[in-house]
N, C-alpha and C positions, 0 to 999 in steps of 0.2 A: 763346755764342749762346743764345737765349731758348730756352727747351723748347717743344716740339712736341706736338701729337697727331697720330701719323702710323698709316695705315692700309698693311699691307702686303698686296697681293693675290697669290695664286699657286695655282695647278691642283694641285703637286705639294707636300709637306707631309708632315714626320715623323707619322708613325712611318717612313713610308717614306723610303728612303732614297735620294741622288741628289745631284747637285752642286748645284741649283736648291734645295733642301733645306734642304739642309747649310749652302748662303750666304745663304738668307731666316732661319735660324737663327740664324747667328753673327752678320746685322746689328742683327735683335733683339735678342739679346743685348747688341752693342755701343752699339745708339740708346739701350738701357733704362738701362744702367750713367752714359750722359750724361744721365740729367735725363729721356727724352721720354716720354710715353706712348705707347706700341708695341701694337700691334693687329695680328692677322692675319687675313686672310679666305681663307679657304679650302675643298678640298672635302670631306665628310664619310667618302668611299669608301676613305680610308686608314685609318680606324682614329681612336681617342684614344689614351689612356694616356699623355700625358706633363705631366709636372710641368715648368714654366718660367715667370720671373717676369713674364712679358706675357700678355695678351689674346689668344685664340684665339677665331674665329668660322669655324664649321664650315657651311658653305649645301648645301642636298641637291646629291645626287648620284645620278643613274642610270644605269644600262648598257643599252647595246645588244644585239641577239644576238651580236657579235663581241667583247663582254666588254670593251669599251673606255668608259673614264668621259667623258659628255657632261654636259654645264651644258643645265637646261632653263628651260621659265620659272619655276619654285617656286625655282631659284635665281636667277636676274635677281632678282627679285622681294626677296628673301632677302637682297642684295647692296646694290640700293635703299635697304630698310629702314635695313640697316646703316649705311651714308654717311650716310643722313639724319641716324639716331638720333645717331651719333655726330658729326657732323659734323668731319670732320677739315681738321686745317688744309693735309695733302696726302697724296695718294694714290698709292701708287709700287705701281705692278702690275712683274712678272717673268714674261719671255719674249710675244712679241707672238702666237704660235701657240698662245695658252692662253687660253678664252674665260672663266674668271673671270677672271683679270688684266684682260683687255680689256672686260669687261662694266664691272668696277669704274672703271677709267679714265678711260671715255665717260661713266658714268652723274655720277659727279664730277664733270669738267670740262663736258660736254655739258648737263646738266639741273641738277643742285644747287650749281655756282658754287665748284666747289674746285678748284684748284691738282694738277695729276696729271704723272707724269713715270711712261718705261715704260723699263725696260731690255731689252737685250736678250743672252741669254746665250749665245744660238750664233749662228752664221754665216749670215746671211739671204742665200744666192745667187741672183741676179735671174734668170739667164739657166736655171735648173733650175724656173723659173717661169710659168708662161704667159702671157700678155697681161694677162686678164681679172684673175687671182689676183693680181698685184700690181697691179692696178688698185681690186680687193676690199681689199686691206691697206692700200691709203693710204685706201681710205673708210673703213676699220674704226680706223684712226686717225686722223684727220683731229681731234679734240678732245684729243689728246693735249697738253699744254704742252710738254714737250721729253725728251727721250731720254735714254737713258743706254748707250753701248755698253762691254762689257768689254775691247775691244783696240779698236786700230787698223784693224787686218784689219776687223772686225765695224763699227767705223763706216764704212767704206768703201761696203759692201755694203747697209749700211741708208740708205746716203745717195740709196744708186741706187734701190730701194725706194720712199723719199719723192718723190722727186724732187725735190730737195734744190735744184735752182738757183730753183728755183721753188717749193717749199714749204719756205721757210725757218726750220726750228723747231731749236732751239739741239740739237746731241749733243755730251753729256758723253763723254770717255773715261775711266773710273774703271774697274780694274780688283779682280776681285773680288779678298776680302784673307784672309789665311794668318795663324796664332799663332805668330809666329816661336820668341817662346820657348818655347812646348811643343815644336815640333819640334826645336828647337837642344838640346832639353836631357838629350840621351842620348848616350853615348860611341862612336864606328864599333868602338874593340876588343871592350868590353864587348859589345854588339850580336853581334858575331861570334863570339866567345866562345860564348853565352848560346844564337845559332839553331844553332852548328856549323857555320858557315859559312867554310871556310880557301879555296875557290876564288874563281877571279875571277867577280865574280859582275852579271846584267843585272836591272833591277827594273822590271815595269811592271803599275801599279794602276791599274784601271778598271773600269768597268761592262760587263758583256761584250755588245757591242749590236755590231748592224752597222758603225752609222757610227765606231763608237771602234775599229774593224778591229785588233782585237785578235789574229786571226785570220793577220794577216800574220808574228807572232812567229815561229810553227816554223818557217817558210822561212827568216827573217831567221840564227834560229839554227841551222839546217841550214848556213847560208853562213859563220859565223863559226866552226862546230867544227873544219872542214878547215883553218882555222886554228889554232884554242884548242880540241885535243880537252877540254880538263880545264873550259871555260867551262859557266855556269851561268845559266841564265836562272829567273826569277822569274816568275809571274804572280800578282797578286789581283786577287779582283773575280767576281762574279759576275753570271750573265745570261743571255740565251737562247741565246747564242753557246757556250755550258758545251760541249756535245754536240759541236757542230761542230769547234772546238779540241782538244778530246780526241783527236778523229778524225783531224788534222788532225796531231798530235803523234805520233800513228802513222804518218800517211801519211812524213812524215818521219824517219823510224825513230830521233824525239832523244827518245824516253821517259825516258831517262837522266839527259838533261841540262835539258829542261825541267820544270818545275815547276808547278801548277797546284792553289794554294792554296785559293781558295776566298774566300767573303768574313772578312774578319777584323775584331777590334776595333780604335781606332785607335792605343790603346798597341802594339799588335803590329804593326800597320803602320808606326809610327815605329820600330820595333827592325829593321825591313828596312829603311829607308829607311837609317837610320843606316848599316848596314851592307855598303849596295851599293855600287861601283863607279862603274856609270853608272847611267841611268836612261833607258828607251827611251818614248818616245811615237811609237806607230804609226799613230795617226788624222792622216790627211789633212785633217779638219772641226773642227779643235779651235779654238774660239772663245776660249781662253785656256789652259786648263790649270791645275788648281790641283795637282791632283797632281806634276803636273812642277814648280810652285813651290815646292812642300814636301820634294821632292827635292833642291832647292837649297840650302832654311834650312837642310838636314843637310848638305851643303857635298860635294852629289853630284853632278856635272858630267849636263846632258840633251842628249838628241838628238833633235829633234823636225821635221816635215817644212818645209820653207822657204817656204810658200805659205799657211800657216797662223796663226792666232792667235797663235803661240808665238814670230814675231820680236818682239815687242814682250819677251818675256823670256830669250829667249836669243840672245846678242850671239855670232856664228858666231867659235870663235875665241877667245874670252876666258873664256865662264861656258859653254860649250856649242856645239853643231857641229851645224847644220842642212843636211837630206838634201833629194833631189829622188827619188831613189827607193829601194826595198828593196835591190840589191845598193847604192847608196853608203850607207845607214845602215848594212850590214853590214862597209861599210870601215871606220867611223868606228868601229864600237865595237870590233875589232880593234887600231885605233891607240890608241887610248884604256885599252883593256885591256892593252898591251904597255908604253905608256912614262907609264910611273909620276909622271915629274916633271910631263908637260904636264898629266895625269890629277887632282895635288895642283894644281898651279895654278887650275887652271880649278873645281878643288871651289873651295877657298878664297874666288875671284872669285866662284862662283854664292853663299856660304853669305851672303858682303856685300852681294851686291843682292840678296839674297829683302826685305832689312830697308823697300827699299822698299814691299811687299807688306802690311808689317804691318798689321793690323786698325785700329792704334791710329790711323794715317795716312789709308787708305783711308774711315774711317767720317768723319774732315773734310773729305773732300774731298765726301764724299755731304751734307754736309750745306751743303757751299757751294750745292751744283746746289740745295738745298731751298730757300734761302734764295734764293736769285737765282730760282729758278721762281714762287714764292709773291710775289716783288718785280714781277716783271712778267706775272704770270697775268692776262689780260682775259675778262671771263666773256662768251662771245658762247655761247649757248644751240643746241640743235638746231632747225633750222626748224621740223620736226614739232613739238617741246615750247612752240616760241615760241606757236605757232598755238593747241595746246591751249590757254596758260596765259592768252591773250586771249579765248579763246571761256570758260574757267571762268569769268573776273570777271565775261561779261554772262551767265550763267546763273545761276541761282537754285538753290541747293543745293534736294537732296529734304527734306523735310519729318522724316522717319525716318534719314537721315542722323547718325550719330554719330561726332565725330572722337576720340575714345576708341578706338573699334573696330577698332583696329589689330591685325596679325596678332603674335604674340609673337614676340620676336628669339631667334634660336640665344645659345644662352649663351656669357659672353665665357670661359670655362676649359673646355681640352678636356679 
């Protein structure tokens, strides 16, 4: 495929850390290793400090009195420049409830005539929505060229959104992609060995937030000891959820047997991973799951909720056993923990299809959707911008007027 100059938009942005992150990271990394030039655009409110071999553009960033990061106009404005300056041949903004991604997108497709596709990384539910708000989201995309959902589940829900029989704009399903071989490449004895790990043991890494209901673990594992007094559960991840969990580990008198690590590096996360048993996902809202993918590549059978993003990776049965609620996932990890052979099977089966997952795969298939969106992008302008750019040509620039006078770009290394 020809190289690219592609522009990546996102709100959230290392140093900071997050799955949205983590996977605008690693596709950079992967576009850049093919040939493309890779640009980021993002918000200043995280921090710099990182060395990586692409283009970072940082656009301001201010807070609120509730200490929450908003895009104002000095970044529109910031964002403009950028697209212009750079002109890229496509603009892929991340998650549609983040006003850089979606500033960038518009301003691309809608005013400067480029090619913009928007992913979307969680579960966009209509009906938790109000009339108006999803009527605001199809206006605030409505210049988008096409989609990109990371499951099934998530295009579904984005379909209802658009209103998809009738605003007909292509959704990709590419899901986000895993290093197979760094996770595959560490032993489950050694692992065990190395943490002290001789019980049957439950792993669940995440961000500790509401909606990844992380919080449902001590119950889960209150339910499973009265069966497996010796069972062990895992957590990493850290969040606001920290306190309450804690609390929550008491309330259920499994201090014992739950565990509540903290955040960790990701070599140390792979030496859990390796060495778990199962691997539990408690969030009801998971719009894919990478961490349950990575639990796989290490050939760890998951359990994750059956309404959720995660059928698309867990095959009920073959690579993993999907719940409808807290006591059946505490059945499931019970059986799962007891007979050892169904337990190897279903690791084995999950470590073979994480392969699908791989980066190396996943980052062609993103490049198909670039290629097919930039083949059929038609540049139809915002009305407002049409009107402007008619009424510029019969005006007479000012006299003082200097096209020099531009404001200076945010620099491309963060």
């Amino acid at each position: 495929m020809e190289t690219l100059k592609i522009g990546l938009a996102t709100d959230w942005f290392l140093p900071r850390l997050g799955g949205v992150e983590v996977h605008v990271h690693e596709l950079a990394l992967q576009l850049t290793d093919r040939g493309h030039d890779v640009h980021i655009i993002t918000s200043s409110a995280y921090g710099k400090g990182i060395d990586v071999p692409y283009h970072i553009h940082r656009v301001p960033a201010e807070k609120n009195l509730f200490f929450f990061n908003w895009t104002g106009i000095k970044a529109a404005r910031a964002i403009h420049l950028i697209n212009k300056w750079e002109m890229f041949d496509i603009v892929h903004g991340h998650s549609f409830f983040a006003p850089i991604s979606l500033i960038a997108v518009n301003d691309a497709s809608g005013i400067l005539g480029i090619p913009s596709i928007l992913t979307a990384h969680s579960i966009p539910e209509l009906h938790r929505l109000k009339f108006v708000n999803a009527a605001l989201l199809r206006k605030v995309m409505q210049k988008v060229t096409a989609f990109v959902a990371v499951s099934s589940v998530v295009k579904m829900h984005l379909a209802d959104i658009l209103d998809w029989t009738r605003w007909n704009r292509p959704i990709w399903v590419i899901p986000n992609g895993i290093d197979v071989k760094f996770w595959q490449s560490v032993r489950r004895e050694e692992s065990r060995e190395e943490l002290n790990i001789n019980e049957p043991t439950v792993l669940t890494v995440s961000r500790l937030a509401v909606k990844k209901r992380v919080s449902a673990v001590p119950k889960i594992a209150k339910a499973v000891l009265e069966e497996l007094p010796d069972a062990r559960f895992i957590i990493i991840g850290d969040g606001i959820q920290k306190t309450a969990i804690k609390a929550l580990i008491r309330k259920y008198k499994v201090e014992n047997n739950v565990h509540l690590l903290g955040r960790l590096p990701r070599n140390e996360v792979r030496k859990y991973m390796a060495a778990a048993d199962v691997y539990l996902n408690p969030t009801k809202k998971e719009a894919l799951g990478i961490a349950l993918l990575e639990a796989q590549a290490c050939g760890v059978p998951g359990i994750g909720y059956a309404a959720s993003g995660v059928v698309d990776i867990i095959e009920h049965g073959k690579n993993g056993l999907l719940y409808w609620n807290d006591d059946e996932a505490a059945e499931y990890i019970v059986k799962l923990l007891t007979d050892e052979k169904l337990r190897q099977k279903m690791g084995k089966n999950a470590r073979k299809g994480a392969k699908r997952y791989d980066w190396k795969r996943v980052v062609r298939e993103i490049e198909k959707a670039y290629k097919k969106t930039i083949d059929t992008y038609e540049y139809v302008p915002f009305r407002a911008y049409d009107i402007y750019k008619r009424w510029l040509k019969r005006s007479p620039l000012p006299s003082t007027w200097n096209r020099t006078a531009l404001p200076s770009l945010p620099p491309r290394r963060a």
